[in-house]
Every structure is written in C-alpha cells, then in structure tokens.
N, C-alpha and C positions, 0 to 999 in steps of 0.2 A: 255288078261284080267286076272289079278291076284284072285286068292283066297282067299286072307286077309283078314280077318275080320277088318273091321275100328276099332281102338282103343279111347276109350274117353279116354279125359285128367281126371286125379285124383284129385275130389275137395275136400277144408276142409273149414267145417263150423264152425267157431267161433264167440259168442255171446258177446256182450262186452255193457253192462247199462251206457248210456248216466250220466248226474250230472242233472242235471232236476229242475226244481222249484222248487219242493216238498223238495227236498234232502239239496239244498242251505235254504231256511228257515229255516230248520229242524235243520243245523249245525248252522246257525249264532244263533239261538233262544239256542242250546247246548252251542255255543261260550259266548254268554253272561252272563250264569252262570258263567261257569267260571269263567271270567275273573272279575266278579263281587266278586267272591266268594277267587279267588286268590289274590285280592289285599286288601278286609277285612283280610284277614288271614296275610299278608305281615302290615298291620295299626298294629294289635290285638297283633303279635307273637303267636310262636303255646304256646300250655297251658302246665305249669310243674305240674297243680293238678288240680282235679274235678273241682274245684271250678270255676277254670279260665275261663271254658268253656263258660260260662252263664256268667261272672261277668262284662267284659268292654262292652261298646256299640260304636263300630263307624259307621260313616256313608260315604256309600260308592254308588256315584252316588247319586240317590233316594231312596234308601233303608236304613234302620239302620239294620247292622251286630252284633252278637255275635259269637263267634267264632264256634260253634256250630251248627250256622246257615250258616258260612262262608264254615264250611264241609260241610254242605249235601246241598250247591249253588254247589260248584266242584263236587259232586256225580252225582248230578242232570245232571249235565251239560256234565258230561262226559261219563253219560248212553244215553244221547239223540245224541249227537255225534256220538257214537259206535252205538247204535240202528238204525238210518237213514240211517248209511253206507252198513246194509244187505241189499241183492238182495230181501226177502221178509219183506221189513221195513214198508210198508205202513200199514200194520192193527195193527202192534208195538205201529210206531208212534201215531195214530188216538186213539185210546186205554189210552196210556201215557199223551196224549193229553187234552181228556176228564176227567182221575185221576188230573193234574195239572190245569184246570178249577175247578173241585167240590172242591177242597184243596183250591185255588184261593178264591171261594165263600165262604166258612167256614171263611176264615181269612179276609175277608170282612165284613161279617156280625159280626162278633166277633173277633176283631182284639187284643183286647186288652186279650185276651185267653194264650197268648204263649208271654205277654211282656218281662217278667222276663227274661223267658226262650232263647227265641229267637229271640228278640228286635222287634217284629213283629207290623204292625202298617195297616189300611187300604189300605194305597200303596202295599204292599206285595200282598193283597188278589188281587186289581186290577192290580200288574205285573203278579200274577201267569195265574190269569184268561184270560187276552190279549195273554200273550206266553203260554198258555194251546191250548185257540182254535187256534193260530198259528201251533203250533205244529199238533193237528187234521186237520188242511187244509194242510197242507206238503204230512202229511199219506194217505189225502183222494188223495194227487195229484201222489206220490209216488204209490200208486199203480195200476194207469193207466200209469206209465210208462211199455215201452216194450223193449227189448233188442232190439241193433242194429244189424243184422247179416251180420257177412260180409263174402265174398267166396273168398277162397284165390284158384285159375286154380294152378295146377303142372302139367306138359307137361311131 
C-alpha cells in the first residue's frame, strides 16, 4: 500500500455571456440608426457650413432626415450598439431605453418643435418611442442573462 496522497486534476473556470435576446434587439434597434442615419448623410453629403446642417430635408425609409438629424441617428446608434455589448448592459440599456421613449413622446406630442431644425415629424416621436421601449425590454432581458461557465480538467 503506497503512501501517496491522491492528486486532483487542476481545473480553470472561465466565464463566457451567451448573445441573448436582450443583446440581439438591442444591436438591431443600434443597427437601425445607423443605417438610417448613414444613408441620409450618403443622400444629404456631409455639410461645408453651418448652414447646411439644417438646410436640405431628405427622406429616408419613413423618416425625413437633415443632416443634423442624420448625426445624432449614427450617434444614437452606435452608443446603443456599444452599450449592449458590456457584460453589465442591462440597466444601461433599460435607462437609455426609457430617455429615447420620453424624447419619443415629446416629439410626438409636438412634432412640429424641431422641423426646421431637424426635419422632425409625428413618425419620429412614434419610431423613437417603439425602439425606446425596445430597447428597455433588451435591458430588462440583458440583465437576467448569466454567464455560461465552463471547466476546462488539466491532468
């Protein structure tokens, strides 16, 4: 009978967050800025003076763009993107979520507030407020997600 102490094998725990419901809403509702906001500014051209900012109106999908408006869809878009991608994104999101409803509702109710400015029209107030609570249900779902753990044996 030997004396040996039995030896365990060396485990490593590494954590690794699924893509999740939450996360996929959260990027396409991101995606869609964008891509709304990249192809106004591609119609519009970028602007050589202040002026241009606010001057042409095109219309892209169902929205009417100024250029102005065409920036802060790609800001939008690409903070919600980046923000759903952190490990703690869910209360970001939900947060973000409910700012782009209340903004939603304002431009809703007073759409014609920011025409000049930012070609802004009753659709606006009802895209922001649909992709706002979107965005809050991604967050609320995002952070009942839980990392997956997996064990990797070393013999």
């Amino acid at each position: 009978m030997s004396n040996a102490t039995p030896t365990r094998p060396a485990v490593d725990a590494r954590a690794a967050w699924t893509l999740g419901a939450g996360r996929l809403i959260g990027r396409g509702i991101g995606i869609m800025f964008v891509v709304l906001g990249a192809v106004a500014l591609l119609r519009t051209g970028l602007p050589t003076t202040m002026a241009e900012f606010t001057a042409e109106h095109v219309t892209v999908g169902w929205l009417d763009h100024t250029v102005l408006l065409a920036l802060i869809h790609v800001a939008i878009g690409a903070s919600i993107v980046s923000a759903v991608s952190w490990f703690s994104a869910g209360y970001q999101a939900m947060s973000s979520g409910i700012v782009l409803a209340v903004v939603g509702l304002v431009l809703w109710i007073e759409p014609d507030g920011l025409h000049d400015s930012l070609a802004t029209h009753a659709g606006h107030g009802i895209t922001y407020i649909v992709a706002g609570l979107g965005l809050a249900l991604a967050g609320w779902l995002i952070s009942f997600s839980t990392p997956v753990v997996t064990r990797v044996v070393r013999s």
